[in-house]
N, CA and C atoms as a LAMMPS dump frame, in Angstrom:
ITEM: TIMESTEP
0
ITEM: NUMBER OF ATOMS
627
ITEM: BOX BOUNDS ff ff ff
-5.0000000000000000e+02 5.0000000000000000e+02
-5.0000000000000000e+02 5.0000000000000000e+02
-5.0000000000000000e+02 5.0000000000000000e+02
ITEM: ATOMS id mol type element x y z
1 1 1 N -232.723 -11.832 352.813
2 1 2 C -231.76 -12.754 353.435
3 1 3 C -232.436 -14.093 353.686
4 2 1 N -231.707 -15.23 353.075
5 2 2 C -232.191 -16.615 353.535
6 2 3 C -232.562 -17.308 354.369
7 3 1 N -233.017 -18.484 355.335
8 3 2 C -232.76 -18.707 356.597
9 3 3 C -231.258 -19.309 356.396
10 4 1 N -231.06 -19.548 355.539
11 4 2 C -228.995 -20.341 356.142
12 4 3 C -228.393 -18.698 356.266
13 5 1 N -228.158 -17.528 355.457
14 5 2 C -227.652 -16.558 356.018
15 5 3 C -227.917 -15.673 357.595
16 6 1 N -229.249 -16.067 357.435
17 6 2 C -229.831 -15.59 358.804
18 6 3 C -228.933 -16.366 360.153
19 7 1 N -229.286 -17.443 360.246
20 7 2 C -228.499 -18.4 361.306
21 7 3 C -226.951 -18.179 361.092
22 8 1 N -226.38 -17.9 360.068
23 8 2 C -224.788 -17.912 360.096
24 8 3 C -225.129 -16.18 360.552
25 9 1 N -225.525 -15.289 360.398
26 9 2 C -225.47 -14.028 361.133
27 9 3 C -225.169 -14.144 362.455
28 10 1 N -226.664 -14.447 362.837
29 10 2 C -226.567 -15.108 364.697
30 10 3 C -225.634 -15.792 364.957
31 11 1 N -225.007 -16.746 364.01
32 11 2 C -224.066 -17.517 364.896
33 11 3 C -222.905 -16.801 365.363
34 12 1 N -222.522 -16.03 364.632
35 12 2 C -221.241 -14.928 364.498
36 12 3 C -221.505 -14.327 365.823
37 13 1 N -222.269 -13.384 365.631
38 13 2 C -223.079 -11.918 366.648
39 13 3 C -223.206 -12.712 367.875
40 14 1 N -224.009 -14.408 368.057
41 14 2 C -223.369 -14.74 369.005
42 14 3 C -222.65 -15.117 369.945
43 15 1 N -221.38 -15.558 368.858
44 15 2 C -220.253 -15.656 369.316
45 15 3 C -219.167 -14.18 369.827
46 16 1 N -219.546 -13.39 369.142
47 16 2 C -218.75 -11.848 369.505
48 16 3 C -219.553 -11.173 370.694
49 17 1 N -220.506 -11.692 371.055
50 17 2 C -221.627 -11.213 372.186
51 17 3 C -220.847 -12.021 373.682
52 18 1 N -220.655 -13.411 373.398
53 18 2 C -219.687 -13.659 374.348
54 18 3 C -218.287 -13.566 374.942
55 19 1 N -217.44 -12.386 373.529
56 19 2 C -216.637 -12.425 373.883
57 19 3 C -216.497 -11.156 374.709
58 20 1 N -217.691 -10.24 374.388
59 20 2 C -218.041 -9.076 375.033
60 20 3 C -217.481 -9.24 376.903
61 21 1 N -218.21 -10.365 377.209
62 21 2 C -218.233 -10.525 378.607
63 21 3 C -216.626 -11.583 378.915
64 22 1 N -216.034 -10.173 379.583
65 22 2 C -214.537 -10.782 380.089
66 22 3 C -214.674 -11.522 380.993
67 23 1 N -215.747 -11.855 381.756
68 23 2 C -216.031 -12.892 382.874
69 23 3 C -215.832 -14.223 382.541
70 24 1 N -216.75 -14.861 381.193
71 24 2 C -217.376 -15.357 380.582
72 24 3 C -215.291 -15.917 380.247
73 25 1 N -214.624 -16.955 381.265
74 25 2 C -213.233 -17.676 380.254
75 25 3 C -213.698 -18.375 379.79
76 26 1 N -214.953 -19.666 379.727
77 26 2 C -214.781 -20.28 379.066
78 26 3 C -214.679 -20.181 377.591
79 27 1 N -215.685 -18.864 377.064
80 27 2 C -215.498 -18.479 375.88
81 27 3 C -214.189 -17.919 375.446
82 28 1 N -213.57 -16.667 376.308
83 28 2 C -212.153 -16.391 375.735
84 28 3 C -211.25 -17.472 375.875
85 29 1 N -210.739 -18.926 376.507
86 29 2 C -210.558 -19.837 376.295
87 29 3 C -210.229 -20.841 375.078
88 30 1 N -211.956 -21.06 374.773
89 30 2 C -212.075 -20.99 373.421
90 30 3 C -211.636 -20.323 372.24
91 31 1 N -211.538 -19.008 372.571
92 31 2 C -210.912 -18.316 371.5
93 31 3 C -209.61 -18.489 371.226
94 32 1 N -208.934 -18.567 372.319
95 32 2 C -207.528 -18.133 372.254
96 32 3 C -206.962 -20.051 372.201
97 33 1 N -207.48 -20.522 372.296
98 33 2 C -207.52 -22.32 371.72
99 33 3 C -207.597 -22.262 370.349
100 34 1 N -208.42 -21.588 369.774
101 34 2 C -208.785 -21.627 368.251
102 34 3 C -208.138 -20.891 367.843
103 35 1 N -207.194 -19.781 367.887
104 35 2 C -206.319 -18.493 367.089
105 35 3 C -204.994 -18.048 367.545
106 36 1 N -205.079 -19.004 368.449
107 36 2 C -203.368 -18.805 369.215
108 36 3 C -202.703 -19.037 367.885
109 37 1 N -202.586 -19.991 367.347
110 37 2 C -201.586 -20.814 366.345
111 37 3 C -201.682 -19.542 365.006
112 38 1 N -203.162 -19.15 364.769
113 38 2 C -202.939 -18.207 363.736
114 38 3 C -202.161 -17.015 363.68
115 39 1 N -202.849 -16.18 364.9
116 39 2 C -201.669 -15.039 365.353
117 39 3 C -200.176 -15.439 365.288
118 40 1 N -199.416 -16.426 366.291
119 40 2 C -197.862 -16.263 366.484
120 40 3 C -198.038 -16.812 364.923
121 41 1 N -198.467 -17.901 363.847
122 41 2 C -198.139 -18.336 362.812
123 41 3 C -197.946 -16.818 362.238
124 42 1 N -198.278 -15.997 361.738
125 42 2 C -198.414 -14.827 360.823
126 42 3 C -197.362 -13.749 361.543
127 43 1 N -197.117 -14.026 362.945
128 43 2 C -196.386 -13.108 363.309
129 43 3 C -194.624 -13.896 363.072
130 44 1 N -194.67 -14.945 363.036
131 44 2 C -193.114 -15.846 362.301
132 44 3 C -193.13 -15.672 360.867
133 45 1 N -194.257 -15.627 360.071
134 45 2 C -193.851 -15.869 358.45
135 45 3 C -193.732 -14.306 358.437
136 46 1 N -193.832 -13.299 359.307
137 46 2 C -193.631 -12.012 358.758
138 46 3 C -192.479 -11.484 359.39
139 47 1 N -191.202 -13.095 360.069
140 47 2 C -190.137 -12.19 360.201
141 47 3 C -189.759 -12.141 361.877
142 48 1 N -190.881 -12.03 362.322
143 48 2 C -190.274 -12.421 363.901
144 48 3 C -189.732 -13.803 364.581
145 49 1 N -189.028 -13.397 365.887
146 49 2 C -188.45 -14.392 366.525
147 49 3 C -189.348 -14.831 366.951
148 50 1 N -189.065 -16.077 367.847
149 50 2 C -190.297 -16.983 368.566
150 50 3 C -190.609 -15.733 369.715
151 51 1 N -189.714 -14.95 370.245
152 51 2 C -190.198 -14.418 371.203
153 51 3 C -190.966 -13.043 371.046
154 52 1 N -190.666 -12.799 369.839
155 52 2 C -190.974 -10.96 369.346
156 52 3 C -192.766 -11.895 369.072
157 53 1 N -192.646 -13.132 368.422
158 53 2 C -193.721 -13.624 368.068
159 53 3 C -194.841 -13.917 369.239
160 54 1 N -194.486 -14.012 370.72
161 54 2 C -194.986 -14.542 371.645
162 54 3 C -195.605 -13.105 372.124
163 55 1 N -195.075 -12.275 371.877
164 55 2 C -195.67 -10.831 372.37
165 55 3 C -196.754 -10.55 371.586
166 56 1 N -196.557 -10.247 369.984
167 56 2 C -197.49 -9.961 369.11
168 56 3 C -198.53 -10.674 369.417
169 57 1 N -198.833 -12.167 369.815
170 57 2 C -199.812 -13.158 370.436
171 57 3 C -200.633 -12.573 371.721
172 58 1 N -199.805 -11.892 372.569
173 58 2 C -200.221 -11.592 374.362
174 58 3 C -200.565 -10.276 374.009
175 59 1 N -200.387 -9.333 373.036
176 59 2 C -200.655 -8.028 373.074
177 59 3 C -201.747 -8.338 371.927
178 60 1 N -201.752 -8.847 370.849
179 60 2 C -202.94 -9.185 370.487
180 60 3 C -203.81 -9.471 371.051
181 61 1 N -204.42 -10.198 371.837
182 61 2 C -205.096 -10.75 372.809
183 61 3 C -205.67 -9.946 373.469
184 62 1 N -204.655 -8.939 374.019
185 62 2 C -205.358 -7.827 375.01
186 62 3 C -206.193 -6.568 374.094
187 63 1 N -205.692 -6.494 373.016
188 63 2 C -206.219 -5.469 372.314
189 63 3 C -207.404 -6.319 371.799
190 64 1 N -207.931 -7.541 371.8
191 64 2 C -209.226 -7.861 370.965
192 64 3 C -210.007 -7.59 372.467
193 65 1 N -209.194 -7.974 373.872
194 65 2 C -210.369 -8.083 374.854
195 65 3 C -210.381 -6.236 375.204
196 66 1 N -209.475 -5.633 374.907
197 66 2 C -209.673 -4.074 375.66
198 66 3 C -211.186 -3.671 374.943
199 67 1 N -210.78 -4.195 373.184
200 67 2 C -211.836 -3.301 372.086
201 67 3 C -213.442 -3.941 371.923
202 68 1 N -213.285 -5.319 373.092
203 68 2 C -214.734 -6.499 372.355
204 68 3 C -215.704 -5.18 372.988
205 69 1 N -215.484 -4.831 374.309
206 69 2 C -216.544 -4.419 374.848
207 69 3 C -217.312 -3.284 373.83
208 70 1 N -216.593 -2.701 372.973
209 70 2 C -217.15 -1.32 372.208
210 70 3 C -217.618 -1.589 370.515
211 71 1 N -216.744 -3.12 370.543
212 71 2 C -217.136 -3.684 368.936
213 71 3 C -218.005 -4.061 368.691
214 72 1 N -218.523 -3.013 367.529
215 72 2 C -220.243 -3.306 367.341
216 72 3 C -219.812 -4.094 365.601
217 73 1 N -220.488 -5.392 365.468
218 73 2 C -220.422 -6.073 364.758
219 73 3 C -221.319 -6.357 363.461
220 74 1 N -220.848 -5.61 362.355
221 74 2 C -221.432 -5.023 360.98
222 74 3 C -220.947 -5.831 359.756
223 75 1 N -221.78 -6.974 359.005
224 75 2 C -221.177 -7.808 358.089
225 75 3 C -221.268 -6.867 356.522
226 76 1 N -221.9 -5.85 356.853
227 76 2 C -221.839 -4.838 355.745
228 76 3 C -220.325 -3.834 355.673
229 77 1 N -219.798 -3.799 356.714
230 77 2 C -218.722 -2.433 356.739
231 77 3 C -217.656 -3.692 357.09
232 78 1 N -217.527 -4.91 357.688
233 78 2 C -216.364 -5.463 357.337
234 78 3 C -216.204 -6.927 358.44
235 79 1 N -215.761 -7.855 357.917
236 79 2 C -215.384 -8.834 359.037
237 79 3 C -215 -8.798 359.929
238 80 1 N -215.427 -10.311 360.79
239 80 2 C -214.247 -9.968 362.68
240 80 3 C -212.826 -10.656 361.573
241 81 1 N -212.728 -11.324 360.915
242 81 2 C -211.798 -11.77 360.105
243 81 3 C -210.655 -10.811 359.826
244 82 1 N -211.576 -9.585 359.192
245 82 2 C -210.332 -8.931 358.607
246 82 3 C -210.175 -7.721 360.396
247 83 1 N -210.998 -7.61 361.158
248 83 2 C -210.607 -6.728 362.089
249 83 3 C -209.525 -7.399 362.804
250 84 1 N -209.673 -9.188 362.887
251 84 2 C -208.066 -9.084 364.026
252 84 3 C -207.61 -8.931 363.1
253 85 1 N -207.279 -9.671 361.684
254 85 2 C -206.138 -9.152 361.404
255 85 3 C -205.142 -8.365 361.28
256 86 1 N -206.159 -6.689 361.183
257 86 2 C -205.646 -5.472 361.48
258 86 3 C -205.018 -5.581 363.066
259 87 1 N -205.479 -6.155 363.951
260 87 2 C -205.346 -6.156 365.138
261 87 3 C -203.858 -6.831 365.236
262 88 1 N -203.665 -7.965 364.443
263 88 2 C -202.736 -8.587 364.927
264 88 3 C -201.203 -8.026 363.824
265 89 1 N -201.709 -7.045 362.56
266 89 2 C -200.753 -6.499 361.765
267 89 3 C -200.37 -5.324 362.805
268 90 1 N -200.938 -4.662 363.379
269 90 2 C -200.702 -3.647 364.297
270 90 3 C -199.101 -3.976 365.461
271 91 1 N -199.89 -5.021 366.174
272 91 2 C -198.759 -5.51 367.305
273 91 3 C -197.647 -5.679 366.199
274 92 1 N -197.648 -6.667 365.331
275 92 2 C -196.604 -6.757 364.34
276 92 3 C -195.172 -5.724 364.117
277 93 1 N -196.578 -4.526 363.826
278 93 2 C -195.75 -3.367 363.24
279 93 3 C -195.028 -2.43 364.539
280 94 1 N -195.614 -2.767 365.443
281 94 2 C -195.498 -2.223 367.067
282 94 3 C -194.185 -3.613 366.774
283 95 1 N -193.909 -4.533 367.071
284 95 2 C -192.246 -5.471 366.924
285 95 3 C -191.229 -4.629 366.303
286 96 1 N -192.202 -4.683 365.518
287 96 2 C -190.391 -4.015 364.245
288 96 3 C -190.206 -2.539 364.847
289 97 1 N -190.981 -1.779 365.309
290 97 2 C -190.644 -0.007 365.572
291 97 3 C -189.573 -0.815 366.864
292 98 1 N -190.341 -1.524 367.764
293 98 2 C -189.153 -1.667 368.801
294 98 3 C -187.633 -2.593 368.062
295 99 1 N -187.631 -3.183 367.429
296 99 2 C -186.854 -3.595 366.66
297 99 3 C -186.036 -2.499 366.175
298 100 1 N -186.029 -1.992 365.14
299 100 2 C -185.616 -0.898 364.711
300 100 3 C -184.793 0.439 365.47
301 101 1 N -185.182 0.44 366.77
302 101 2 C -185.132 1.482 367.956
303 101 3 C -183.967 0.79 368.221
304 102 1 N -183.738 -0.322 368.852
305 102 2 C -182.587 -1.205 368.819
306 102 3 C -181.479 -0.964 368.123
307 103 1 N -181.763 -1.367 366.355
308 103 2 C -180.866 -1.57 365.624
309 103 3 C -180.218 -0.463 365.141
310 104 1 N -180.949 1.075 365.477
311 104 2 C -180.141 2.033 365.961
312 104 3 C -178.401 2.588 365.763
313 105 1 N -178.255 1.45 366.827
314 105 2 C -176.237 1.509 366.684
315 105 3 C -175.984 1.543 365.62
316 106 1 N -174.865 2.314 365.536
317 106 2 C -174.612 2.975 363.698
318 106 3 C -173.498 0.981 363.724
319 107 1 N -173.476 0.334 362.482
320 107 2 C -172.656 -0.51 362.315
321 107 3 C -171.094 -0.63 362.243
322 108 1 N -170.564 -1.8 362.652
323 108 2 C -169.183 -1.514 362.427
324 108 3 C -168.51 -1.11 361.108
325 109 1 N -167.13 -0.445 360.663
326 109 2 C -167.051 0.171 359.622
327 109 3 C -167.131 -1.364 358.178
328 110 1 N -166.438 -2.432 358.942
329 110 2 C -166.54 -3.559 358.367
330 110 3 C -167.633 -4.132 357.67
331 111 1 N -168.62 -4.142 358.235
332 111 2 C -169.774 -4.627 358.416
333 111 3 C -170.741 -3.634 357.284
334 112 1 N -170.667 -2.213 357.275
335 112 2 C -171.89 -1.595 356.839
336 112 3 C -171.275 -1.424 355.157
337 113 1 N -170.039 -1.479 354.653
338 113 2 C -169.394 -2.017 353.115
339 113 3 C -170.009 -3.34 352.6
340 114 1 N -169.956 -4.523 353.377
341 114 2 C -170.343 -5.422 353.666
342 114 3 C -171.214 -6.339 353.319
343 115 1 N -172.464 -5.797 354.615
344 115 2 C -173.371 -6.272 354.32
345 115 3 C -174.836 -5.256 354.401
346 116 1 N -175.693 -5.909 353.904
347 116 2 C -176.954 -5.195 353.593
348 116 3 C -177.366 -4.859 354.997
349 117 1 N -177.806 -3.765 355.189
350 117 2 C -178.381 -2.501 356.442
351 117 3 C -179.121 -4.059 356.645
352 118 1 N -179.499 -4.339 358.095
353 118 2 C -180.594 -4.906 358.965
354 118 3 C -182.076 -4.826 358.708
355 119 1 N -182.111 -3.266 359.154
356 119 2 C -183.424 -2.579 358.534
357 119 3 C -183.947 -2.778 357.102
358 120 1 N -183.078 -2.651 356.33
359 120 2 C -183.749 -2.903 354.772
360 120 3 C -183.733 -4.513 354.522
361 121 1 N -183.066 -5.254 355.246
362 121 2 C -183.697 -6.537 355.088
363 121 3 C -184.766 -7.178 355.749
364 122 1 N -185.426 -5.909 356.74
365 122 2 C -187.253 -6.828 357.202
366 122 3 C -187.777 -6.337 356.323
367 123 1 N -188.807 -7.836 356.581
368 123 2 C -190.408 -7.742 355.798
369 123 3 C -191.018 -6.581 355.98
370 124 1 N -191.808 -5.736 354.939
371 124 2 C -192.703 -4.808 355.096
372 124 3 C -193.92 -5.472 355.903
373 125 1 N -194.117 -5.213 357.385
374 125 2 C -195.19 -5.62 357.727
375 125 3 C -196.541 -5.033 356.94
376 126 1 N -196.298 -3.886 356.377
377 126 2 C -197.556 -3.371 356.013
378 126 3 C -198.004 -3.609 354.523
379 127 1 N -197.639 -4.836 353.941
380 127 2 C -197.346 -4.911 352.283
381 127 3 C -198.323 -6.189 352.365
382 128 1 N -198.548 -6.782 351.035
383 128 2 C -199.691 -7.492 351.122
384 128 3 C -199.506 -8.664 350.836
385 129 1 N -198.075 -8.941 351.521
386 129 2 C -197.521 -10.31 351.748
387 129 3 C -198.002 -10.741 353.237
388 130 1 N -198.567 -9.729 353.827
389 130 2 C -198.865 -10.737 355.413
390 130 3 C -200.511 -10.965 355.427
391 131 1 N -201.269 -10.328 354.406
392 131 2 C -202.905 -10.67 353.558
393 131 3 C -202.488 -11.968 353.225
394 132 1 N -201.651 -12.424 352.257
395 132 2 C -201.624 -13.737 351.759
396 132 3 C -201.288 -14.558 352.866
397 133 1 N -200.254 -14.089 353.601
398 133 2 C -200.067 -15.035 354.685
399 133 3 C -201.255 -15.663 355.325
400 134 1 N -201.501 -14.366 355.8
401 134 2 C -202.915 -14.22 356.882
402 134 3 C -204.251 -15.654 356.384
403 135 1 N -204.347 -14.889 354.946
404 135 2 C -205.344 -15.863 354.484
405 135 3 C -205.196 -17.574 354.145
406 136 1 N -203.605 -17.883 353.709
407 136 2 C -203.325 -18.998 354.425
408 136 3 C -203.368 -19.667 355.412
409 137 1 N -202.611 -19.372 356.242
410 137 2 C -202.422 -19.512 357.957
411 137 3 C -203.893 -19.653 358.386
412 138 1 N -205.159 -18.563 358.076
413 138 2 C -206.126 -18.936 358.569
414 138 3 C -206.671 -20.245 357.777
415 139 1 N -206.839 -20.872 357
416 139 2 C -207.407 -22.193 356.189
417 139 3 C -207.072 -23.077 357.231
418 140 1 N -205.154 -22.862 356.905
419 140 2 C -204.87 -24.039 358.019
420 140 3 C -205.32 -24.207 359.29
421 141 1 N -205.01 -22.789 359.878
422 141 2 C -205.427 -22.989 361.553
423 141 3 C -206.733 -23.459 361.569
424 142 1 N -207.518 -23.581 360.666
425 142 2 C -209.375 -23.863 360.931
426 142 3 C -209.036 -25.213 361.082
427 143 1 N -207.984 -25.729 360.028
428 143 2 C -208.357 -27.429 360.082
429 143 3 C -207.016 -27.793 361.124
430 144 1 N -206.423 -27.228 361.796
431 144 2 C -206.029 -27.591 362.991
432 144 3 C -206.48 -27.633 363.884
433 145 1 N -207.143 -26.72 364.19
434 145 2 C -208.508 -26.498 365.652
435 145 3 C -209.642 -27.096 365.551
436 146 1 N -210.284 -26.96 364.273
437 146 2 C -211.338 -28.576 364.116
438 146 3 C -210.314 -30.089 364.394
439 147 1 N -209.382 -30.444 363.783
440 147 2 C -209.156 -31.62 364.175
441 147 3 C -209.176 -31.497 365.949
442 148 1 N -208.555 -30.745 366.797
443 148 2 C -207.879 -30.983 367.873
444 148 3 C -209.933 -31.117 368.532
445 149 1 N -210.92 -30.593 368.153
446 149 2 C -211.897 -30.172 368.816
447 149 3 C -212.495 -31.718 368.206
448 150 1 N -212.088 -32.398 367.187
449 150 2 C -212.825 -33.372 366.568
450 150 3 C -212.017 -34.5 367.662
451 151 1 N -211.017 -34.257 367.474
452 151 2 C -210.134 -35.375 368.339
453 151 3 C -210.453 -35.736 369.507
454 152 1 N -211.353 -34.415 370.292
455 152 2 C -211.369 -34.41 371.954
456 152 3 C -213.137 -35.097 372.116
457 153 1 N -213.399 -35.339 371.162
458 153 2 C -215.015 -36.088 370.551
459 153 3 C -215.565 -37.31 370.2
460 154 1 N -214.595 -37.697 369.368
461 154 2 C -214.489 -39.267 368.688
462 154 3 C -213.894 -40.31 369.746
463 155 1 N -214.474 -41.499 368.824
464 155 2 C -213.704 -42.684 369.882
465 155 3 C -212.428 -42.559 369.931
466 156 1 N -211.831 -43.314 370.501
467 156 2 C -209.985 -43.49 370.757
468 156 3 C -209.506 -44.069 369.733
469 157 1 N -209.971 -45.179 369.555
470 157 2 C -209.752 -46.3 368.772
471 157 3 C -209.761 -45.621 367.035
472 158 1 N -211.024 -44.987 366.807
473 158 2 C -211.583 -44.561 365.688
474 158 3 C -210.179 -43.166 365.458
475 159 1 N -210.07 -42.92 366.28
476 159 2 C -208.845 -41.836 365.734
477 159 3 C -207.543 -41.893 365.796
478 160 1 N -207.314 -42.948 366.619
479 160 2 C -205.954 -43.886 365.993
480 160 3 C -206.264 -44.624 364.855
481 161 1 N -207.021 -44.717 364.208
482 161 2 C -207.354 -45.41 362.933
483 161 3 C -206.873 -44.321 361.991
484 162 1 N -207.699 -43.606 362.446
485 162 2 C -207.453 -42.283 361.052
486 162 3 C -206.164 -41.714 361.269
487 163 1 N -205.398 -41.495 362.585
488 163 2 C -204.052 -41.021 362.712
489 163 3 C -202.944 -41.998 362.084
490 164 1 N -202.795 -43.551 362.361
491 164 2 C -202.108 -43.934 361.527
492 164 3 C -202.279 -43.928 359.514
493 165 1 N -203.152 -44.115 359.482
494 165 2 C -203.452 -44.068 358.031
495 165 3 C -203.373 -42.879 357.418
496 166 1 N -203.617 -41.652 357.816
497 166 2 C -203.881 -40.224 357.345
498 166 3 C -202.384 -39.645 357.585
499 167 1 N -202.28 -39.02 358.872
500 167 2 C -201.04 -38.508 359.076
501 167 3 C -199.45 -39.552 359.353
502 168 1 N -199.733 -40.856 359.94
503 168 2 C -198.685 -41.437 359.582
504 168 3 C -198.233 -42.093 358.496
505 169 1 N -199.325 -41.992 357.504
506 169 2 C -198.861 -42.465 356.426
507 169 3 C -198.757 -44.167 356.393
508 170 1 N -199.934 -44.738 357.233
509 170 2 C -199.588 -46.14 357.054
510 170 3 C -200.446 -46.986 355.996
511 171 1 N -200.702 -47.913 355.408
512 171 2 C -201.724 -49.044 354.55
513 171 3 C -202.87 -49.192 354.916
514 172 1 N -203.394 -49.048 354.198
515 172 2 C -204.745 -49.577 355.076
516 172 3 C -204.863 -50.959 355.342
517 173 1 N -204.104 -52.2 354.735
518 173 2 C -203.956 -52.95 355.664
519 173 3 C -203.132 -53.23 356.659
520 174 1 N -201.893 -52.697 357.149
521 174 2 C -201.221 -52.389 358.073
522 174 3 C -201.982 -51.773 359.464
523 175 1 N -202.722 -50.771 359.435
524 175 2 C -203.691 -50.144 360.27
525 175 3 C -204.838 -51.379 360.483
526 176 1 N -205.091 -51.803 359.747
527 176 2 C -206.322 -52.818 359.71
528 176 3 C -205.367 -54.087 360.891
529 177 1 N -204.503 -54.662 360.625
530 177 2 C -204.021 -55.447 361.279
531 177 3 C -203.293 -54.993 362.591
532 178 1 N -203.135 -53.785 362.617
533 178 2 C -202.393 -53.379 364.12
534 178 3 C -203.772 -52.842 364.862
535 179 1 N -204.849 -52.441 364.014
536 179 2 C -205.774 -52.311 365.493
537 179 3 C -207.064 -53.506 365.55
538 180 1 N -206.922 -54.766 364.641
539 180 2 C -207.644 -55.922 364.491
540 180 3 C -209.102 -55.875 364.022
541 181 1 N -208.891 -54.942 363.027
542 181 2 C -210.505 -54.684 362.161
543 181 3 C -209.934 -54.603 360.902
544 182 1 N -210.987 -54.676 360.246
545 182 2 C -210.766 -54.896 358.578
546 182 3 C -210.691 -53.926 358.117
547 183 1 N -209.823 -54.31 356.306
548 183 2 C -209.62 -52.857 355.665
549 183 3 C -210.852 -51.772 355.644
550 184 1 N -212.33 -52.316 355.353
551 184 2 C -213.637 -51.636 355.518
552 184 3 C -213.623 -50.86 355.994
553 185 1 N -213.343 -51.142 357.556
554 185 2 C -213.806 -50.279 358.679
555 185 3 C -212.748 -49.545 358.616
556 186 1 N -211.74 -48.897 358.485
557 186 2 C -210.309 -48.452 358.202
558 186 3 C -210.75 -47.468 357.278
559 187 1 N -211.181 -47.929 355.956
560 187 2 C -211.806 -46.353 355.065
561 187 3 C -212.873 -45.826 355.844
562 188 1 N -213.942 -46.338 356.742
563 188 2 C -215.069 -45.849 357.07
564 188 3 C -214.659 -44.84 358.467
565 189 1 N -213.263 -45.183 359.022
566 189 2 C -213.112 -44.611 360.185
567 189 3 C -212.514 -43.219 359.715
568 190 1 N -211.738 -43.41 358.429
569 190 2 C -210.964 -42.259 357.52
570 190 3 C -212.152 -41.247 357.05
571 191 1 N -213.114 -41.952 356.767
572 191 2 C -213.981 -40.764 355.907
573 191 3 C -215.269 -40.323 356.96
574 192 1 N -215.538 -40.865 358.15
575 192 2 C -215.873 -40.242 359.016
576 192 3 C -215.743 -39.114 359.817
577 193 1 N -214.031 -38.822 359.834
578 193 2 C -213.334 -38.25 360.893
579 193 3 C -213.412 -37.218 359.808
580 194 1 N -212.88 -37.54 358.436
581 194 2 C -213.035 -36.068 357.462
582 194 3 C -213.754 -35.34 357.848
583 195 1 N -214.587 -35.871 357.596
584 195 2 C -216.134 -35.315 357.621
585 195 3 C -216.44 -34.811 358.581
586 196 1 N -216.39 -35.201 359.701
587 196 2 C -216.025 -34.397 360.923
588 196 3 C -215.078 -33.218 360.855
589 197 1 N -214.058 -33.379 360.72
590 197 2 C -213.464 -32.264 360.524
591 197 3 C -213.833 -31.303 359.846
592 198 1 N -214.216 -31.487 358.095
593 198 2 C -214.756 -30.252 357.636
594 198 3 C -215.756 -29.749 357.953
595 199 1 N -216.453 -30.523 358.828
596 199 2 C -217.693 -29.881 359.305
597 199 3 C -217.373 -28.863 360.508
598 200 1 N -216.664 -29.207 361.56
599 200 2 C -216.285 -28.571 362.236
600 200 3 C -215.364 -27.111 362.311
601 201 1 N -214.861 -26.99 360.641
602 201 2 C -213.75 -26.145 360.222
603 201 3 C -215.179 -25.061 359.675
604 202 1 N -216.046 -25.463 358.724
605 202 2 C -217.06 -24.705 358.407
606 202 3 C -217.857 -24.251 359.411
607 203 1 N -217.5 -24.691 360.826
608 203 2 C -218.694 -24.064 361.776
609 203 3 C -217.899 -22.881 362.72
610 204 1 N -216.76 -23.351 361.935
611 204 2 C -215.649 -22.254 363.383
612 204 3 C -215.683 -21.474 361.796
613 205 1 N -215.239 -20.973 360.573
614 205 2 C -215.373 -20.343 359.751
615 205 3 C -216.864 -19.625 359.898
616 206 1 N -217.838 -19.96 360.168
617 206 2 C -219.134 -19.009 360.286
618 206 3 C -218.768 -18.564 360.908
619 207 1 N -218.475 -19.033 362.352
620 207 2 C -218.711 -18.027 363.865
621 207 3 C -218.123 -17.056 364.108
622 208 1 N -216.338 -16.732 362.716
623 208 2 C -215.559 -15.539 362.931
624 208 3 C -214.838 -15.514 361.805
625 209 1 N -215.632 -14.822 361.059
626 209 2 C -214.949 -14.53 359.675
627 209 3 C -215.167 -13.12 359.381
């Protein structure tokens, strides 16, 4: 093993070492700052309401803090990556059984000629459409939680630079003239903040994959 694999080991092991200790919010904090958006995201593209989605999130949560204390962390037998996911396909599949329990009531006679059973129109939570999801949703959420962690870092100025030009879609001389610096400094504030960001997306990708 290399020294760059070595240090991305530790970095992991010591990030799952803090989540060990339920005392320790600032770290679960952190966590749940960085993966909130992934969980409810994967629990909506697979079909839930905002609210069936808000549970799968709060019962997720409790099942990573019930299990940290006993999770012994092995990059040979499998990722923390793919373990929430199991974690968070679980609550999922725990929605739809209560779902289902519900939908129960036999249909009106109108209705079941009609239209297609309820039940046979959810997503298979357990099919390997919520893997693709999953592995989407996580890309994005990295470069959402690096920006928001890059954002809370940089100058003010320097990230209203890059916010109008990047996400609002403005000129670079338009931006150049509404915050009174030149086009120059306008690419240099753009390719700074990148850079920041992917750096920051690759360091939260070591610490829990």
């Amino acid at each position: 093993m290399g020294p760059t694999d070595n240090t991305t080991h530790q970095t992991r092991a010591t990030l799952i070492r803090r989540l060990k200790d339920w005392q320790d919010q600032a770290s679960w904090q952190e966590f749940f700052d960085t993966y909130w958006r992934l969980i409810y995201g994967v629990a909506r593209k697979a079909g839930m309401t905002d609210a069936e989605a808000q549970d799968v999130l709060q019962e997720t949560m409790l099942a990573v803090a019930k299990h940290m204390p006993t999770f012994t962390y092995d990059p040979n037998i499998g990722s923390f990556k793919a373990w929430l996911l199991n974690m968070t396909r679980w609550r999922i599949q725990d929605q739809f059984r209560k779902r289902r329990t519900v939908d129960m009531t036999p249909p009106k006679p109108e209705e079941s000629d009609t239209r297609t059973s309820f039940m046979n129109r959810l997503p298979d939570p357990a099919s390997q459409y919520i893997d693709a999801v999953w592995e989407l949703e996580w890309q994005q959420n990295l470069l959402a939680a690096a920006l928001d962690r890059v954002k809370c870092h940089v100058d003010p100025l320097k990230y209203q630079i890059f916010d109008l030009y990047v996400n609002q879609g403005w000129t670079p001389e338009k931006v150049a003239q509404s915050c009174g610096i030149s086009v120059e400094q306008v690419y240099l504030a753009k390719h700074r903040i990148t850079q920041s960001i992917k750096t920051e997306a690759e360091r939260l990708e070591r610490e829990i994959r």
